[in-house]
BAFI-3210 file (N, C-alpha, C; in Angstrom, 3 decimals, decimal comma, padded with zeros to 6 digits):
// residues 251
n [1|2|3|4|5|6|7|8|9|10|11|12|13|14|15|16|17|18|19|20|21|22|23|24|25|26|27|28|29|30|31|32|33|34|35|36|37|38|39|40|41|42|43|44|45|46|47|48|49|50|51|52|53|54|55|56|57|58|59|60|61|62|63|64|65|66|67|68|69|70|71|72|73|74|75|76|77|78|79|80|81|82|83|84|85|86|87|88|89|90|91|92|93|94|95|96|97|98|99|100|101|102|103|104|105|106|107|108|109|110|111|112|113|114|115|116|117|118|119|120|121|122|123|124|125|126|127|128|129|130|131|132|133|134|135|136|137|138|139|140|141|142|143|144|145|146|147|148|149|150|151|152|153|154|155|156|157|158|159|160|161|162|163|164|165|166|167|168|169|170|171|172|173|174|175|176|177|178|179|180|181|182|183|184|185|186|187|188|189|190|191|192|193|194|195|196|197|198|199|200|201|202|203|204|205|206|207|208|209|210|211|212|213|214|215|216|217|218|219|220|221|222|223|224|225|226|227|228|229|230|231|232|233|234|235|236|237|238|239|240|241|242|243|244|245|246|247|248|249|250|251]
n.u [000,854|000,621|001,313|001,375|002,718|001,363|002,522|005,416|006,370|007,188|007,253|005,368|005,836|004,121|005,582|004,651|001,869|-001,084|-003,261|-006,155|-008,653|-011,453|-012,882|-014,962|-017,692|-019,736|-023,179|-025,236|-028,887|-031,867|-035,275|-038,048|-041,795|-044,345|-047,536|-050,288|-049,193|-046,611|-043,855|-040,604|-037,790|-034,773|-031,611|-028,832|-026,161|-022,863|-020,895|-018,203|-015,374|-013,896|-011,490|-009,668|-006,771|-005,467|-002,073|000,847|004,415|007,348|009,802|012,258|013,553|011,213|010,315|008,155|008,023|007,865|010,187|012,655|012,428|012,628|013,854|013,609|010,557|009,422|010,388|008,505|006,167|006,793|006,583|003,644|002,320|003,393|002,257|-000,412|-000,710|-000,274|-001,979|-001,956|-002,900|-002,743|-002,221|-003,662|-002,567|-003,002|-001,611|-002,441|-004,819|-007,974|-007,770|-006,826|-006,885|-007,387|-006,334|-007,077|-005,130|-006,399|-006,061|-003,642|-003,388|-001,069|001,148|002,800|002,713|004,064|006,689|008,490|009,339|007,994|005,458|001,893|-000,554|-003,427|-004,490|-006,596|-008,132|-009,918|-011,402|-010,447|-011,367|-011,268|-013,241|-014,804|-016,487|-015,975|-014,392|-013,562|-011,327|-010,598|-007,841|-007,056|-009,720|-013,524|-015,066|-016,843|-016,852|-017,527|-017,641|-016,442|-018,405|-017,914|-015,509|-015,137|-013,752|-012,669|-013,398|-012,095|-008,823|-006,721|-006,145|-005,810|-004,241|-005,654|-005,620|-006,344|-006,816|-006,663|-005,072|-006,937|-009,433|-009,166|-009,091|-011,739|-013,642|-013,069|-012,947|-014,887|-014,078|-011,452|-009,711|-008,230|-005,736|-002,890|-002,588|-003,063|-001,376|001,131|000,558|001,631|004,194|006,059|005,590|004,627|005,777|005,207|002,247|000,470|001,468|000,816|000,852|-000,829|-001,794|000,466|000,021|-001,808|-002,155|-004,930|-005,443|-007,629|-009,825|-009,059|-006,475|-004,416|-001,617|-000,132|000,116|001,256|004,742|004,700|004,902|008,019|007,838|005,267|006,206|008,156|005,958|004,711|006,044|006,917|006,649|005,191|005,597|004,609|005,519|003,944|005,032|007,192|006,251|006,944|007,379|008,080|009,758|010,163|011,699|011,537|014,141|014,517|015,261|013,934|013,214|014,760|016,816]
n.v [-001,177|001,970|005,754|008,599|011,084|012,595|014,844|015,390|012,690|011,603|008,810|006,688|004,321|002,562|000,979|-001,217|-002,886|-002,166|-004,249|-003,824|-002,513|-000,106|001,429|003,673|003,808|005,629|006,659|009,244|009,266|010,270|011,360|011,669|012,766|012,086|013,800|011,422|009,298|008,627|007,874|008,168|007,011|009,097|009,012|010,719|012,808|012,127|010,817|011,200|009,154|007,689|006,841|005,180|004,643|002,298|002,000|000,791|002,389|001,558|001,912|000,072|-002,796|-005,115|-008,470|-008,798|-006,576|-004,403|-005,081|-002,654|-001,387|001,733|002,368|004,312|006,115|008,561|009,869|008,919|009,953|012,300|013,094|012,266|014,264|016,812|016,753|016,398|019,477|020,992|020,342|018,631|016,693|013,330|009,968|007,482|004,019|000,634|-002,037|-004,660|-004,339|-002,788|-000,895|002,606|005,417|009,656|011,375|013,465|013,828|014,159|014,136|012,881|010,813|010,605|008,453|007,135|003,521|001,390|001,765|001,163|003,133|002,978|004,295|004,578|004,661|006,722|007,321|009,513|009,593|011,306|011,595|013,199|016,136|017,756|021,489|021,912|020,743|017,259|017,322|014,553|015,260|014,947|015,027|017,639|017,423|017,980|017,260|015,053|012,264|008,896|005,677|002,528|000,231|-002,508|-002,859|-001,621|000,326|003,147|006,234|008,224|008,509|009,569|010,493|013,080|013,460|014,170|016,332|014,183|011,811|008,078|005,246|003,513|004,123|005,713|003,535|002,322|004,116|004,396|001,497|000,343|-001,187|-001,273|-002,814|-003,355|-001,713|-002,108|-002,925|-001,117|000,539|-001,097|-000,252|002,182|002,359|004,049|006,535|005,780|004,398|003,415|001,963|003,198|005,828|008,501|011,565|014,794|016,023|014,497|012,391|010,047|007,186|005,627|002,250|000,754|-002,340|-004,969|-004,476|-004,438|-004,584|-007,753|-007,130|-004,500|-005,170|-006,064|-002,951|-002,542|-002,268|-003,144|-006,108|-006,952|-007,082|-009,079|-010,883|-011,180|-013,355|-014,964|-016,857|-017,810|-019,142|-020,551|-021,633|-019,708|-017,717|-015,883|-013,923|-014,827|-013,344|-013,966|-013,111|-013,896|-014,656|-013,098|-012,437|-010,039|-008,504|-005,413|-003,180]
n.w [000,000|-001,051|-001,387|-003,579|-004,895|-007,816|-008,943|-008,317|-008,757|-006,414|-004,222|-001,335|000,120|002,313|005,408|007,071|005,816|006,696|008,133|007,262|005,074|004,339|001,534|000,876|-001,440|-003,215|-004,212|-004,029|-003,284|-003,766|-002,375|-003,004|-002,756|-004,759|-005,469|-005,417|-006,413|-004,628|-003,090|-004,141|-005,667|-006,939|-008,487|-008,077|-006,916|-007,003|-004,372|-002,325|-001,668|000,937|003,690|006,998|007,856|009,719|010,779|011,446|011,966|012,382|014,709|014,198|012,140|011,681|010,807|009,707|008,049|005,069|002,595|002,025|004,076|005,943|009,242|010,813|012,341|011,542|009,276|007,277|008,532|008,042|006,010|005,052|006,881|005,351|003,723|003,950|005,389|002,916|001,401|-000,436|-003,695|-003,607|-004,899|-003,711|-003,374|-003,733|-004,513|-006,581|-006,554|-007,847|-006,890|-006,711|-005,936|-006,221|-003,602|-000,892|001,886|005,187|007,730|010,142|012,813|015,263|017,663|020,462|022,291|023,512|024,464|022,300|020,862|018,277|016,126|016,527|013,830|012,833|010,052|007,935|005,352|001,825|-000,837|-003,588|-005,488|-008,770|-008,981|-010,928|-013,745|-014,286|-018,040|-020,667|-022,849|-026,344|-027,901|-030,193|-031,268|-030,243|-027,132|-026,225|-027,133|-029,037|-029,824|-030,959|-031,941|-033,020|-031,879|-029,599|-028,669|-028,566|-031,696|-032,194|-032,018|-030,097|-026,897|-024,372|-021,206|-018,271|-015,716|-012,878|-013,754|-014,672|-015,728|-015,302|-015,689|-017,855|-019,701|-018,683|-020,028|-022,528|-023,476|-022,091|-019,675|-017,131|-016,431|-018,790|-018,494|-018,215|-020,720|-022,314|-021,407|-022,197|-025,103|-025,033|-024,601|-024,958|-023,838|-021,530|-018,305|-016,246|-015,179|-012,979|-013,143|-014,778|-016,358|-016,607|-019,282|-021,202|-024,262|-025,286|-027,364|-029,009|-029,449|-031,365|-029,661|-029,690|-031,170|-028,648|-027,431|-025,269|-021,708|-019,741|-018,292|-014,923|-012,444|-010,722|-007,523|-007,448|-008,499|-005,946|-004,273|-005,021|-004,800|-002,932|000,474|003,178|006,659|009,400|012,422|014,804|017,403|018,134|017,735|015,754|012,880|009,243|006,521|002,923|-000,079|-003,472|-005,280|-008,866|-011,610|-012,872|-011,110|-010,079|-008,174]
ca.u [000,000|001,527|000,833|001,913|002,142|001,929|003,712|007,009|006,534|007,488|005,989|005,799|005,351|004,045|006,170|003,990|001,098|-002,528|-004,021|-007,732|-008,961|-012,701|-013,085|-016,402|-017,846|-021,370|-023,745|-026,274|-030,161|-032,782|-036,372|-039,360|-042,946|-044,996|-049,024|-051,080|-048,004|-046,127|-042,752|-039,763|-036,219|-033,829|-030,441|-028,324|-024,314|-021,241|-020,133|-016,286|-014,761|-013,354|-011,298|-009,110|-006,461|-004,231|-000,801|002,309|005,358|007,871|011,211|013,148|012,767|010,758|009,899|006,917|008,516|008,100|011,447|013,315|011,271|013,475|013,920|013,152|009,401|009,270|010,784|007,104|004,937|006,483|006,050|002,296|002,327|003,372|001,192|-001,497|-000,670|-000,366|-003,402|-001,783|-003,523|-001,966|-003,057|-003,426|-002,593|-003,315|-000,844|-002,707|-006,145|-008,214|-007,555|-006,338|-007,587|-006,891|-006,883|-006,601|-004,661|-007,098|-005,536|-002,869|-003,288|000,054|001,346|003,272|002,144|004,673|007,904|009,743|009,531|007,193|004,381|000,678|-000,783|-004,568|-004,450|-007,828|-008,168|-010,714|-011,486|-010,103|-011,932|-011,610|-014,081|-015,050|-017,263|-015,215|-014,538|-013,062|-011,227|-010,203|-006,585|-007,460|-011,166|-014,228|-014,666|-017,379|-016,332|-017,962|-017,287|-016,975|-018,998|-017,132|-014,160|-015,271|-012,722|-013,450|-013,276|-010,634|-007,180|-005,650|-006,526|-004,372|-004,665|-005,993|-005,675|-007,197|-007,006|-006,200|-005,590|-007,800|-010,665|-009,538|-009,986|-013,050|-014,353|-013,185|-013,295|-015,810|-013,278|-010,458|-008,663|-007,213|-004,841|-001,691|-002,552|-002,804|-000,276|001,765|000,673|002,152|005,439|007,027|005,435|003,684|006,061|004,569|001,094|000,018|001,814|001,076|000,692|-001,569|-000,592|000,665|-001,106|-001,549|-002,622|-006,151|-005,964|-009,020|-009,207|-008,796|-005,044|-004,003|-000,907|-000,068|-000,239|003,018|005,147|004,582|006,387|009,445|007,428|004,392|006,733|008,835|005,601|004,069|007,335|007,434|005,933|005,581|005,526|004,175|005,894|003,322|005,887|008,100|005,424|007,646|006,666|009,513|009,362|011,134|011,622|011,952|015,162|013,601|016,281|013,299|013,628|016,286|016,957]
ca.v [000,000|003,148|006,845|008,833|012,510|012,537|016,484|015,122|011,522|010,734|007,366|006,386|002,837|002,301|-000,059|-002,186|-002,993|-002,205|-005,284|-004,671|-001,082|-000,026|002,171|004,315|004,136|005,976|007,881|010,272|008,997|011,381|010,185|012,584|012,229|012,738|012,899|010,190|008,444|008,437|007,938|007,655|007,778|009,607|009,409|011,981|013,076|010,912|011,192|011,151|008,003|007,793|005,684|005,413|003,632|002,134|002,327|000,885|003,184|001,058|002,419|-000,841|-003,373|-006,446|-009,365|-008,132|-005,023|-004,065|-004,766|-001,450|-000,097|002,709|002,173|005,898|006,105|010,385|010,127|008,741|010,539|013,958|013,576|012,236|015,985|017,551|016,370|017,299|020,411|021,687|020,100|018,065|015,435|012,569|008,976|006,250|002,498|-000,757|-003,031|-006,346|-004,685|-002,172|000,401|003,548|007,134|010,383|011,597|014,053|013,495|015,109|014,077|011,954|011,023|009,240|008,301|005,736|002,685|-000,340|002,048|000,900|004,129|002,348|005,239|003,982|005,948|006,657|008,171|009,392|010,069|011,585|011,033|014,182|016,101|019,279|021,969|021,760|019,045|016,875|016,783|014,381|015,815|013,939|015,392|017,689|017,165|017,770|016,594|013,985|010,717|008,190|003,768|001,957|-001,207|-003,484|-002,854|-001,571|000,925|005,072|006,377|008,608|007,612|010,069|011,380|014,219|013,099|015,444|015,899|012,916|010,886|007,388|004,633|002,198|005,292|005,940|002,233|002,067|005,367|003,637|-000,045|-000,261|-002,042|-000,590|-004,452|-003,279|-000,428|-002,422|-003,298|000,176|001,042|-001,466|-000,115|003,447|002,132|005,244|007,484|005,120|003,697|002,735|002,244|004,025|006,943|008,987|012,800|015,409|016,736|013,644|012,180|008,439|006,682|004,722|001,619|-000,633|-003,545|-005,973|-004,358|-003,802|-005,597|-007,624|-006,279|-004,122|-005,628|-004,966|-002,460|-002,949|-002,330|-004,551|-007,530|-006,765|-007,307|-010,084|-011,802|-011,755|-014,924|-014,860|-017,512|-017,729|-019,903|-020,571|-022,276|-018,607|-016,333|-015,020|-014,083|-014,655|-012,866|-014,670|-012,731|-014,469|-014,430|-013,073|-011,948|-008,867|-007,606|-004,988|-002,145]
ca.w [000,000|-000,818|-001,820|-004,846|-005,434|-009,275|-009,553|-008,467|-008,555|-004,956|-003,837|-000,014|000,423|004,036|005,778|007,179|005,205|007,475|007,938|006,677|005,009|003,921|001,081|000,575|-002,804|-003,152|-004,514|-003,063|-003,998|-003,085|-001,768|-002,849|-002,524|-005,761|-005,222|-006,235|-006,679|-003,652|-002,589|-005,722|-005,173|-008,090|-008,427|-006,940|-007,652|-006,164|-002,699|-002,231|-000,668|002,498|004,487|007,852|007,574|010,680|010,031|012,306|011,362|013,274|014,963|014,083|011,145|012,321|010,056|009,013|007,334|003,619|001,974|001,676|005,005|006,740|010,879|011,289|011,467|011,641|008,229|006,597|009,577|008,278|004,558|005,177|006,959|004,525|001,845|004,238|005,277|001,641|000,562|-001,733|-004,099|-003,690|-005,497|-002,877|-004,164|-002,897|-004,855|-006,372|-006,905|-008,746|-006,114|-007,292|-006,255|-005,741|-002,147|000,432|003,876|006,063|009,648|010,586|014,179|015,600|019,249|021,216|023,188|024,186|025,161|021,807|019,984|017,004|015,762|015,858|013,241|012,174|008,451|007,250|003,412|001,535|-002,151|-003,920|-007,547|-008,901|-008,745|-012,472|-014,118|-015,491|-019,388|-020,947|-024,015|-027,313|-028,283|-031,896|-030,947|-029,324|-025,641|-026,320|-028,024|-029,723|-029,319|-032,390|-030,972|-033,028|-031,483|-028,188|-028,532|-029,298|-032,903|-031,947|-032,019|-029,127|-025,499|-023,371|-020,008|-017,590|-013,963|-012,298|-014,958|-014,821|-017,169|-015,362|-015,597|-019,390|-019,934|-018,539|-020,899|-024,218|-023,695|-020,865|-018,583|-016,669|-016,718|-019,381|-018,313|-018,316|-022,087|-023,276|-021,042|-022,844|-026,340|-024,953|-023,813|-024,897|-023,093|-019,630|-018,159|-014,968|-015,276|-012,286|-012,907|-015,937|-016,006|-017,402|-020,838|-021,876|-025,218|-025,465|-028,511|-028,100|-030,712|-031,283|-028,185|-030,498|-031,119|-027,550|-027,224|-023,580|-020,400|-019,369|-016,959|-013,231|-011,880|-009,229|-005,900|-007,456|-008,274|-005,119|-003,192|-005,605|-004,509|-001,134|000,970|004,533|007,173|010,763|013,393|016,361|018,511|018,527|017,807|014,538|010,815|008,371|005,183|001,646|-001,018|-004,459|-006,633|-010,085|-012,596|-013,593|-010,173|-009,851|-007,686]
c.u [000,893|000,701|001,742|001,673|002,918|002,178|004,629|007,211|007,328|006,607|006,377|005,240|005,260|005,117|006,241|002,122|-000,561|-003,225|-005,593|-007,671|-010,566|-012,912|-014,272|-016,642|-019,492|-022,115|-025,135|-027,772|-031,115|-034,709|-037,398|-040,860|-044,063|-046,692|-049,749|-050,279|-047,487|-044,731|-041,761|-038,781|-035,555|-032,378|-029,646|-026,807|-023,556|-020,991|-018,554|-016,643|-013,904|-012,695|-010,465|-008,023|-005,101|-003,147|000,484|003,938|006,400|009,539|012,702|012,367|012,394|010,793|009,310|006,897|007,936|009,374|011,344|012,891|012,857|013,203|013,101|011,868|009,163|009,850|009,240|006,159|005,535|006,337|004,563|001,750|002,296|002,654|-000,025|-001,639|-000,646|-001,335|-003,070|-002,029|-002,382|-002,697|-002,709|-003,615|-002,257|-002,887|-002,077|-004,218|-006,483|-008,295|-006,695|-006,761|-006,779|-007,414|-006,155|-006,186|-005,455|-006,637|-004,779|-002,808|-002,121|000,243|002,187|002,409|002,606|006,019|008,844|009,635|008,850|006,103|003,082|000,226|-002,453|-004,659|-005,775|-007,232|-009,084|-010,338|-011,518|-010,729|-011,357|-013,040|-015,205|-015,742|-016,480|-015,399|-013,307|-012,306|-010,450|-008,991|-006,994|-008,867|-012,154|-014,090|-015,704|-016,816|-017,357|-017,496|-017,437|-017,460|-018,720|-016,097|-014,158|-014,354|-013,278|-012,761|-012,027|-009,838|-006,121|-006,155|-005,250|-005,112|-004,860|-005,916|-006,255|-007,286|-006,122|-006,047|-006,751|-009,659|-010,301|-010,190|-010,910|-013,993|-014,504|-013,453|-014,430|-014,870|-011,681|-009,294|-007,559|-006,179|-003,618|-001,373|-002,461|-001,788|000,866|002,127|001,277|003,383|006,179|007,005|004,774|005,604|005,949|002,732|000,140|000,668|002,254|000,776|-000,233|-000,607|-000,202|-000,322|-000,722|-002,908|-003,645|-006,572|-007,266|-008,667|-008,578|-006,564|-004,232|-003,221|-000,836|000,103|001,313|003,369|004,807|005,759|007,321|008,573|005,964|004,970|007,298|007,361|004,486|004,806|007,773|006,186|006,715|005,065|005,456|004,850|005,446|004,218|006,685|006,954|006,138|006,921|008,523|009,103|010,310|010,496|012,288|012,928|014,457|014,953|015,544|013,204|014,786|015,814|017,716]
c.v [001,231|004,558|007,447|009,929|012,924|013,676|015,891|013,658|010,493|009,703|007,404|004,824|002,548|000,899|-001,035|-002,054|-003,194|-003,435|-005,101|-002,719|-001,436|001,456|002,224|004,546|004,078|006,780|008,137|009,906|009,816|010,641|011,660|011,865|013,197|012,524|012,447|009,254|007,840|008,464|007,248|007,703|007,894|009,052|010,343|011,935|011,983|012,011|010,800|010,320|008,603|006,515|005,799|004,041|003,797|001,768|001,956|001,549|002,798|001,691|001,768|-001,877|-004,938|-007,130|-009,410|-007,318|-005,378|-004,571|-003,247|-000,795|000,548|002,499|003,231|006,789|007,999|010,668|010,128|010,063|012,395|014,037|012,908|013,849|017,007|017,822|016,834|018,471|020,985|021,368|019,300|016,753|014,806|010,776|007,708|004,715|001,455|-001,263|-004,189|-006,101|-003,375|-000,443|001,723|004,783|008,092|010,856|012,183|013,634|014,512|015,274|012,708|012,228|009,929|009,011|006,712|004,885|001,794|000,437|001,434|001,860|004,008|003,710|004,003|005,244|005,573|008,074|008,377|010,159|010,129|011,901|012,684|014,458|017,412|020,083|022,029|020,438|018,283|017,038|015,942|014,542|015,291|015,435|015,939|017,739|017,715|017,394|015,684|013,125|009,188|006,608|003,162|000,627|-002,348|-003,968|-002,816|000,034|002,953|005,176|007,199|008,282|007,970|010,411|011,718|013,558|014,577|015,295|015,412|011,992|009,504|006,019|003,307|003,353|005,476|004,699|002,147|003,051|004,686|002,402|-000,443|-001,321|-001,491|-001,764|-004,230|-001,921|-001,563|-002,996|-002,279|001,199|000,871|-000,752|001,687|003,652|003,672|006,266|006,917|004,329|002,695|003,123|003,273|005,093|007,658|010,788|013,675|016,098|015,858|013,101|010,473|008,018|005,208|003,463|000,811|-001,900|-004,293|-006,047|-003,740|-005,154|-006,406|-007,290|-006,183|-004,716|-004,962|-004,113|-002,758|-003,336|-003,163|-005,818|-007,465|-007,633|-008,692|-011,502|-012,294|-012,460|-014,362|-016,210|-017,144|-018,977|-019,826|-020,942|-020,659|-017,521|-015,356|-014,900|-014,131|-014,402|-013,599|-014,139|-013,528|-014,244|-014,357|-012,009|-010,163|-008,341|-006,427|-003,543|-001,017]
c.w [000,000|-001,491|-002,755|-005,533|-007,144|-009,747|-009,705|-008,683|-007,681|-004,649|-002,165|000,311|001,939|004,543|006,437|006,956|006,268|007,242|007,457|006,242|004,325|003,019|000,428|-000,670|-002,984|-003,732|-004,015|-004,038|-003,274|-003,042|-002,116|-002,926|-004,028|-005,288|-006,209|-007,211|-005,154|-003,174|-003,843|-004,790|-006,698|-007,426|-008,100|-007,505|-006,433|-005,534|-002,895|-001,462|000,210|003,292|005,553|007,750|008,854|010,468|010,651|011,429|012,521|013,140|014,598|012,797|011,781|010,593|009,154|008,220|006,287|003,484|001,413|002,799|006,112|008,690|011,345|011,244|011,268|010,248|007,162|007,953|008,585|006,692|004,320|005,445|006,364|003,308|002,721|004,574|004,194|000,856|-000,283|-002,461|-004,161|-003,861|-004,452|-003,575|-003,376|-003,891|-005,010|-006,890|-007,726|-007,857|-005,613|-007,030|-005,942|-004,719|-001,732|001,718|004,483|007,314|009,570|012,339|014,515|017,236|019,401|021,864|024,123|024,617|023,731|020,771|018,696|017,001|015,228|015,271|012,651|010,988|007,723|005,830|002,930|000,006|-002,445|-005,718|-007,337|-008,964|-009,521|-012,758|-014,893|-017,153|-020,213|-022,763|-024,927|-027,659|-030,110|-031,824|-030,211|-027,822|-025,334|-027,194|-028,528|-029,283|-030,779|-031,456|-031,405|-032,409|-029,704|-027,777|-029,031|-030,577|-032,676|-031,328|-030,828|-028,268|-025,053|-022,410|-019,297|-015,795|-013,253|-012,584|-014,143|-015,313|-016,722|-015,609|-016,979|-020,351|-019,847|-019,248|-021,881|-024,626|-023,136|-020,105|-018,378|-016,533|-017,908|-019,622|-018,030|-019,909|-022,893|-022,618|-021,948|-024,564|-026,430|-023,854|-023,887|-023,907|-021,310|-019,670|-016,443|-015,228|-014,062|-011,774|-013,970|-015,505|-017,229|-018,477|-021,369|-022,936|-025,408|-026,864|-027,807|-029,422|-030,305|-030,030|-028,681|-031,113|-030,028|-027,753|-025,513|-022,971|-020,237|-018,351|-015,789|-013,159|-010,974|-008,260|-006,198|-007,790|-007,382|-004,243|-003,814|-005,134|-003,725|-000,857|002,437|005,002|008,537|011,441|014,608|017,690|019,221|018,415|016,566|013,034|010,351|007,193|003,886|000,653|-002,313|-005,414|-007,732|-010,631|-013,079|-012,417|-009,501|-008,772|-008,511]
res [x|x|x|x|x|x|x|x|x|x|x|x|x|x|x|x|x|x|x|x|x|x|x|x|x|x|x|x|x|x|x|x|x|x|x|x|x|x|x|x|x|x|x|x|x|x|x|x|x|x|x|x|x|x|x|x|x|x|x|x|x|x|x|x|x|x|x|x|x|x|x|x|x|x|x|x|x|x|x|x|x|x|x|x|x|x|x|x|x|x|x|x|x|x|x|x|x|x|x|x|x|x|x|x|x|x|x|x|x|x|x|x|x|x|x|x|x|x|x|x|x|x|x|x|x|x|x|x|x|x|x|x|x|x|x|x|x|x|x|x|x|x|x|x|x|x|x|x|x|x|x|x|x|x|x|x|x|x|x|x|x|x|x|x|x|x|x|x|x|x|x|x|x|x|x|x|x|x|x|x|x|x|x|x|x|x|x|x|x|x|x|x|x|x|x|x|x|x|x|x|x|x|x|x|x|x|x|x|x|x|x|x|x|x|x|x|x|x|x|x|x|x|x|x|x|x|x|x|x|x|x|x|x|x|x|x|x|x|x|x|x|x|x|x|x|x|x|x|x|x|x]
***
């Protein structure tokens, strides 16, 4: 699980992974009363997600760590800080699944407990838009788009990305399925080269589904953590972590 402020393209990979999170995904339905009808409900606009997420930011590296996790937890606690104090969007990612947004740090609450200097931390985050209705705008074009329904794919050939944007959300515009953002990642090697981290202004080429080549490799810190295997020993009470020799893993 990590965060990802796509200005500078700093990542922060927590360094031990919150055992359980709950992210809010909703929209607002409204309940009126028509007469000689009675009671309807409409549809209504999207609510921002939300979630709290508990966080050990440990003083020493246990077992349990991340690979690569720093001893020094005031190093993560003050650039969480900083991203909230400045307001700054920043794209939270859960490694492994389709969970990708952009989000505000609203409050980081931290503190001691056991005397070994470890930070418990409660991190709320709130689902971040701009003020503006979205539009999504074809590169040369209009800002509506079209589907050829043979293909599945939009008639036009290019999108600029725009601030918020992301390719499992452009996927899901042109193909109807966001599954395939590591396929049109792939077919815009030049310019993606991590799928979850492209930038506005950039122009990516949108071929038919049918010519999306295979899915781009993972990146580092998703095969890093595809790779690691842990083990529990009841007798000691230990986890042991084993990370996999893989020749496509490099630092």
């Amino acid at each position: 699980m990590s965060f990802l402020d796509p200005a500078t393209g700093t990542e922060l990979i927590l360094p031990v992974t919150p055992p359980s999170y709950e992210w809010n995904h909703a929209n607002q339905v409204e309940s009126i009363q028509l007469d000689q009808i009675g009671e309807i409900t409409l549809p209504g606009g999207k609510l921002m997600g939300s979630c709290t997420l508990e966080a050990l930011l440990p003083a020493r590296i246990y077992s349990f760590c991340n690979p690569g996790t720093n001893s020094n937890p005031y190093i993560y606690l003050e650039r969480l800080e900083r991203w909230s104090d400045k307001g700054t969007p920043v794209r939270w990612i859960v490694s492994g699944t389709p969970t990708n947004a952009l989000v505000l740090i609203e409050s980081v609450i931290y503190g001691e407990k056991d005397g070994t200097n470890d930070l418990y931390t409660s991190i709320t985050i709130r689902q971040y838009t701009t003020p503006e209705t979205p539009v999504l705008a074809v590169y040369g074009g209009g800002a509506q788009t079209s589907r050829d329904v043979s293909t599945g794919a939009a008639q036009r050939r290019t999108y600029t990305i725009q601030k918020g944007d992301t390719l499992w959300g452009i996927c899901r515009k042109f193909y109807g399925s966001g599954s395939l953002a590591h396929r049109l990642a792939a077919a815009n090697s030049g310019i993606v080269k991590n799928p979850n981290l492209i930038y506005p202004g950039q122009v990516l080429t949108i071929p038919p589904k049918d010519d999306l080549p295979g899915p781009m490799k993972a990146s580092k810190s998703v095969q890093t953590a595809s790779n690691t295997k842990s083990d529990y020993d009841p007798e000691t009470g230990r986890w042991t972590l084993h990370l996999k020799k893989k020749t496509d893993i490099r630092r």
